[in-house]
Every structure is written in structure tokens, then in C-alpha cells.
C-alpha positions in Angstrom: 12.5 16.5 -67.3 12.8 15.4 -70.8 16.1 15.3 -72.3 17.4 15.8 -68.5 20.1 13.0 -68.8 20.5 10.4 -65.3 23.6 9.5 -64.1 24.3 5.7 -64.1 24.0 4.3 -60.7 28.4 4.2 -60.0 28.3 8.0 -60.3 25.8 8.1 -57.3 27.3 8.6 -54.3 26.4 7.5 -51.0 26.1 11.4 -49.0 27.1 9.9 -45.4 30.3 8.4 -46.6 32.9 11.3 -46.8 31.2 13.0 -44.3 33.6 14.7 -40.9 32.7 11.7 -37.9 31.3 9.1 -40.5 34.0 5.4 -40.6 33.6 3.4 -43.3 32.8 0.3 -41.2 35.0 -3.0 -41.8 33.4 -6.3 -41.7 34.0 -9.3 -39.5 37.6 -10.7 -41.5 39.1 -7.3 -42.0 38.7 -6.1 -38.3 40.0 -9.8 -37.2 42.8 -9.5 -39.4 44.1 -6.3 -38.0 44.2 -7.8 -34.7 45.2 -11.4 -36.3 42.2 -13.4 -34.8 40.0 -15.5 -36.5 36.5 -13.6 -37.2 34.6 -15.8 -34.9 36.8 -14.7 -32.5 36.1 -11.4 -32.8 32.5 -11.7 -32.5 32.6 -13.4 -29.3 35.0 -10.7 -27.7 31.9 -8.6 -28.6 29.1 -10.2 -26.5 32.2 -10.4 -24.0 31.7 -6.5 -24.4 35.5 -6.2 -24.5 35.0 -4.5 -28.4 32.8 -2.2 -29.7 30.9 -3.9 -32.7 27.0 -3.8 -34.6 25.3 -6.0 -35.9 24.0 -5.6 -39.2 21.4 -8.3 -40.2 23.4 -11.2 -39.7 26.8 -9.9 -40.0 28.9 -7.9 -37.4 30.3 -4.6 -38.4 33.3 -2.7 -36.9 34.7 0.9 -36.5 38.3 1.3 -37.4 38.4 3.9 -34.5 36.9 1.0 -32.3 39.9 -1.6 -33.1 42.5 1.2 -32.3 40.9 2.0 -29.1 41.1 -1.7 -28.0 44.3 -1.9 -29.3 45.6 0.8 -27.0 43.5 -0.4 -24.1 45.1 -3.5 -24.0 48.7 -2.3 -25.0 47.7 0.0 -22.0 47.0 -3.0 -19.5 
């Protein structure tokens, strides 16, 4: 216990992230620029249902796997 040096807190690493089935989510402007809409946008496509999204306090949070099913979907239609 003594002696027993501690990392500092950057060489922690989160143990989800990295993990097989576990995106990195994107926020609000990165998934609206990959499918070049404003953010705003985006959210309300998500209480139309059309996208897949969470809501994380008061910010949305997106799946990249999410976008590229929509994406295909609507390239599909």
C-alpha cells in the first residue's frame, strides 16, 4: 500500500470503451454532420422516431452504427 505508486488519472482507462459491441457514441454536431443537417435537425428526426438516438442529460447521443443504418434505409427507399 505504501510506496505502491498510482497512475495519474490519463493512464486510467475507461474498461467499456474497447470492448467487442461497445460504439463510441458521437454527439449531436458530429452525427448531423455526417448526414449534413443541422443538429437540431437531427434531434427532431428522433422524436419523429425516424433515428435511433439517447438522451444523455440534456444532450442527445448517437451510434455510428445507427447513422449508417438510416443511411441505408433511406438510400434503400
Amino acid at each position: 500500500m505504501f510506496g505502491e505508486k498510482i497512475p495519474p488519472t490519463s493512464d486510467y482507462s475507461l474498461p467499456i470503451l474497447g470492448r467487442p459491441g461497445i460504439e463510441p457514441l458521437l454527439d449531436s454536431h458530429k452525427a448531423a454532420a455526417l448526414l449534413g443537417v443541422h443538429p437540431r435537425t437531427l434531434q427532431r428526426m428522433v422524436h419523429r422516431g425516424e433515428i435511433a438516438g439517447v438522451h444523455v442529460g440534456k444532450l442527445w447521443r448517437f451510434k455510428p452504427s445507427a447513422i449508417a443504418q438510416w443511411i441505408e434505409r433511406e438510400m434503400a427507399s
